[in-house]
C-alpha positions as CSV (number, residue, x, y, z in Angstrom):
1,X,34.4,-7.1,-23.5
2,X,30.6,-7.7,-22.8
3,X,29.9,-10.4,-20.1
4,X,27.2,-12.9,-20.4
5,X,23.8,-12.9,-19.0
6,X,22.9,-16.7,-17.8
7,X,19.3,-18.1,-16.7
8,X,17.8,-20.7,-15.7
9,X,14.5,-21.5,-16.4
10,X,11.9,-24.2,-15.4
11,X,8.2,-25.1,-13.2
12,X,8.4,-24.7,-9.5
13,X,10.4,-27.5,-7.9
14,X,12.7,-28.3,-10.5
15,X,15.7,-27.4,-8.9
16,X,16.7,-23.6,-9.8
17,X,17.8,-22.9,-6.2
18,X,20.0,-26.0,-6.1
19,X,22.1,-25.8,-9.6
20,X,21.8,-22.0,-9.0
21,X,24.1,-22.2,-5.5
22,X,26.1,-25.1,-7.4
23,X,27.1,-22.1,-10.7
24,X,28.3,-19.6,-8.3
25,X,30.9,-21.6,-6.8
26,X,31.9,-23.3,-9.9
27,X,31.6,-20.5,-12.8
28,X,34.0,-18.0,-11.2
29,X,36.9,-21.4,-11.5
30,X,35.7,-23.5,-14.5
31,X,37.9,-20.8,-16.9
32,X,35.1,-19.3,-18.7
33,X,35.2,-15.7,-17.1
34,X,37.6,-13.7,-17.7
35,X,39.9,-12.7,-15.6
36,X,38.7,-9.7,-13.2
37,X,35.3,-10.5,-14.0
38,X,32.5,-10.9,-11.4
39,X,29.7,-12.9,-11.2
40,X,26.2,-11.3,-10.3
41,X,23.6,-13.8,-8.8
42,X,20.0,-12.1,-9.2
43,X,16.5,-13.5,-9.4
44,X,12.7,-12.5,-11.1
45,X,11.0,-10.5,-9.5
46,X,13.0,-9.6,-7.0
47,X,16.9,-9.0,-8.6
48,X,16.7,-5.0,-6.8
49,X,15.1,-3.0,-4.0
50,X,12.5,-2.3,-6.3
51,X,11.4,-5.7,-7.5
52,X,11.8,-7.0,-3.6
53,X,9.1,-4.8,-3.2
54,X,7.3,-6.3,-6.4
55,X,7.9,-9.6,-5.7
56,X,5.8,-9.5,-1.7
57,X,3.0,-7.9,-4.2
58,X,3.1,-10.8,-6.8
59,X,3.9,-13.5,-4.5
60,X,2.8,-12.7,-0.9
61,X,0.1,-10.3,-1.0
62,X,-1.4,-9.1,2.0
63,X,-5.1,-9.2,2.6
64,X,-7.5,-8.3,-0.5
65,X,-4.6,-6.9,-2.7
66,X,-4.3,-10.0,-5.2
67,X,-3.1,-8.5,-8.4
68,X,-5.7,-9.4,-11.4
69,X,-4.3,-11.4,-14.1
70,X,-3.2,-8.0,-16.1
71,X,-2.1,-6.3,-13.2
72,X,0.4,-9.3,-12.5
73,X,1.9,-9.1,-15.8
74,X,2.3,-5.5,-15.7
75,X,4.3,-5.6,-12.6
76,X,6.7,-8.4,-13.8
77,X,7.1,-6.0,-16.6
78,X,8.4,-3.1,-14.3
79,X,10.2,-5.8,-12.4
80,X,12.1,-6.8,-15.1
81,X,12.8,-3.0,-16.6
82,X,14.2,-2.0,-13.6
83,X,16.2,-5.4,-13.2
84,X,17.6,-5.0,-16.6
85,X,18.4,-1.2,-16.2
86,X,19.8,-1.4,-12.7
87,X,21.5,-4.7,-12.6
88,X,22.2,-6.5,-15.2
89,X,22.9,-4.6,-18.2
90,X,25.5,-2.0,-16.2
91,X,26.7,-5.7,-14.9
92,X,27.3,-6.5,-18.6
93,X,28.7,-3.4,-19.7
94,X,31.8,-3.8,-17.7
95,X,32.0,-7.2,-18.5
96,X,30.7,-9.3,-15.2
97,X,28.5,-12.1,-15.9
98,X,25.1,-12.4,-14.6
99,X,22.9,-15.9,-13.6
100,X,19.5,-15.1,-13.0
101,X,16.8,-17.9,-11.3
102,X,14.1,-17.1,-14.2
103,X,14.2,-14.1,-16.9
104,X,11.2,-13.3,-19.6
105,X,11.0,-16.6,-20.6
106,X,9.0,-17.3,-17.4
107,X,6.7,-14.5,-18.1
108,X,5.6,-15.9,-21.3
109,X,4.9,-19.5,-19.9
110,X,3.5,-18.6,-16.3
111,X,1.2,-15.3,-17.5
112,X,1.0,-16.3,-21.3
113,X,0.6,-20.0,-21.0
114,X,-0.8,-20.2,-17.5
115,X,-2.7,-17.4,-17.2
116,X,-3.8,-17.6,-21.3
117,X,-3.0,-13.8,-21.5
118,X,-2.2,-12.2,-25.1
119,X,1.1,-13.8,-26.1
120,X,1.8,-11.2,-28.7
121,X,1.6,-8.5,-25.9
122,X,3.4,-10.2,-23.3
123,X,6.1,-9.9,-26.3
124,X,5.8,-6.6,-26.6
125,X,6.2,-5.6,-23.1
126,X,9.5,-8.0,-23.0
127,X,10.7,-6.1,-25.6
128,X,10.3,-2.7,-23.9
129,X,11.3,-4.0,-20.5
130,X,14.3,-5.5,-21.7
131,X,15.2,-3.3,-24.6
132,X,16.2,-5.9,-26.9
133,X,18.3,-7.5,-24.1
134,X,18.3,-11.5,-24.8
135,X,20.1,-13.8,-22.6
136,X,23.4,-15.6,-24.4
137,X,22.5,-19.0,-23.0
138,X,19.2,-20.2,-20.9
139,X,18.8,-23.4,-18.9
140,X,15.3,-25.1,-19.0
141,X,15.2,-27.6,-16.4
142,X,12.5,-29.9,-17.8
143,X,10.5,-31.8,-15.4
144,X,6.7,-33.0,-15.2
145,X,4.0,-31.3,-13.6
146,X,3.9,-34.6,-11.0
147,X,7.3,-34.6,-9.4
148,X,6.8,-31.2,-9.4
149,X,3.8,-31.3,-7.1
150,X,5.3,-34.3,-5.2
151,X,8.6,-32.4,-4.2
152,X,6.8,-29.4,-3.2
153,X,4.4,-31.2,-1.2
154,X,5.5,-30.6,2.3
155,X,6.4,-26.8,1.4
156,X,4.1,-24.0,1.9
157,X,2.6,-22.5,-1.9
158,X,3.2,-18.3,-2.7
159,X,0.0,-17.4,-4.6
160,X,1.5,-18.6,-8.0
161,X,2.7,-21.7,-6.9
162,X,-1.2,-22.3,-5.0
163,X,-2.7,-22.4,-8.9
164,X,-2.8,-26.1,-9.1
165,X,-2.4,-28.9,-11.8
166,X,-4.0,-28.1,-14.5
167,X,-2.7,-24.5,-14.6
168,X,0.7,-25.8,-13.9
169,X,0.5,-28.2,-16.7
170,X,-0.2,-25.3,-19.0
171,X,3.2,-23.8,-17.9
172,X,5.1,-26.7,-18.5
173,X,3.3,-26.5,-21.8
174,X,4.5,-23.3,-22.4
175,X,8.1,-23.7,-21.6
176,X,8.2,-26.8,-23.6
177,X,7.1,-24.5,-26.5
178,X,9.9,-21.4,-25.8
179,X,12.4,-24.2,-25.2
180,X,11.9,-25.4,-29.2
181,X,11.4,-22.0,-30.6
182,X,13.8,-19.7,-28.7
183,X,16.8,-22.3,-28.7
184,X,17.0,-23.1,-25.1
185,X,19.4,-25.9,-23.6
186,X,16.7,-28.3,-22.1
187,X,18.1,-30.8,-19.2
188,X,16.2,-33.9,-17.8
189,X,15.7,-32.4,-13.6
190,X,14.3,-35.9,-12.7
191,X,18.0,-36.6,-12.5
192,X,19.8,-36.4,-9.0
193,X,20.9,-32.8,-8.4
194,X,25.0,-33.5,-9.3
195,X,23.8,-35.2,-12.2
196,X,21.8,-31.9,-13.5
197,X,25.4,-30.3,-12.3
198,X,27.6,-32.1,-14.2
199,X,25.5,-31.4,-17.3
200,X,25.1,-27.7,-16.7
201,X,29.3,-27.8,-16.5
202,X,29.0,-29.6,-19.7
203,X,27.0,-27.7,-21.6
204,X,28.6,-24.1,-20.3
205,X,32.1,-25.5,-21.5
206,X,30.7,-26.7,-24.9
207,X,29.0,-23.6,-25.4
208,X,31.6,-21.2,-25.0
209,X,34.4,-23.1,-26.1
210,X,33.1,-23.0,-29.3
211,X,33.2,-19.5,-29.6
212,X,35.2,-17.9,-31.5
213,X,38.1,-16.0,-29.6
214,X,36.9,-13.3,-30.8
215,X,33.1,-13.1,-28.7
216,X,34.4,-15.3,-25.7
């Protein structure tokens, strides 16, 4: 049986990293995965060697070697080809399931939305990077642009995160628009972090036990 690809989605501070480490320990016992089933924890960029690599160019580039706006979408492109190909749909195949800290969704608000790049190409590449690959549940982890600058205030910016308010707004924007059309499961992050938890339990055992037996 095929495993399930999970992600998590949402502007920086809204507390991937913490409901992230809270699924891995409470996935592999809540009774959704199937017995012998693994669960893979991965990020974008940066879910293989490769993308590691990717992700100090994107994120932490030395000196002059800022990638232009299409060059940065381009390599979260081949980030995400190699993720998919390497990682996460042999992952699949043998029926592990996968939670990823951001997927294409992220592309489309942060280089679409952010950067105002060509939605309908930043489609297309998603398309060929992922080869049709769509996650079977994403997470958005709604929370304003404010808090979002207030709890990252005492931590140092990458190059993305250094963009400011008004670009950040126009990713919160964005994901606020992928949320409606693409079906996401939106959760309020201005909650306390066990609050967000016991939501994300909630919503993972409402999900698949509706399923029929069948596609479980």
């Amino acid at each position: 049986m095929r495993g399930r690809l999970l992600v998590l989605e949402g502007i920086d501070g809204c507390g991937k990293t913490t409901q992230l480490d809270h699924l891995a320990n409470w996935l592999p016992i809540s009774g959704l995965m199937p017995e012998g089933a693994k669960l893979h924890l991965t990020r974008e960029p940066g879910g293989t060697a490769f993308g590691s690599a990717v992700r100090q160019l994107l994120l932490h580039p030395l000196g002059d070697a800022d990638p232009e706006p299409l060059a940065e979408l381009l390599l979260y492109a081949a980030d995400r080809a190699q993720h998919v190909a390497q990682l996460i749909r042999p992952a699949l195949e043998v029926g592990d399931w996968v939670l990823s800290d951001r997927f294409s969704g992220s592309t489309l608000a942060y280089q679409g939305y952010g950067r105002e790049l060509d939605i309908d190409l930043i489609e297309q590449l998603e398309q060929i990077a992922t080869a049709g690959l769509v996650p079977d549940l994403t997470f958005w982890l709604e929370l304003s642009v404010e808090e979002s600058l207030a709890r990252r205030h005492a931590r140092s910016d990458d190059r993305i995160e250094a963009e400011g308010a008004d670009f950040l707004t126009r990713v919160a924007k964005g994901f606020a628009v992928l949320a409606r059309q693409r079906g996401w499961v939106s959760l309020n992050a201005h909650q306390q972090a066990q609050a967000v938890s016991v939501a994300l339990e909630n919503k993972l055992l409402d999900y698949f036990g509706s399923l029929p037996e069948r596609v479980r």
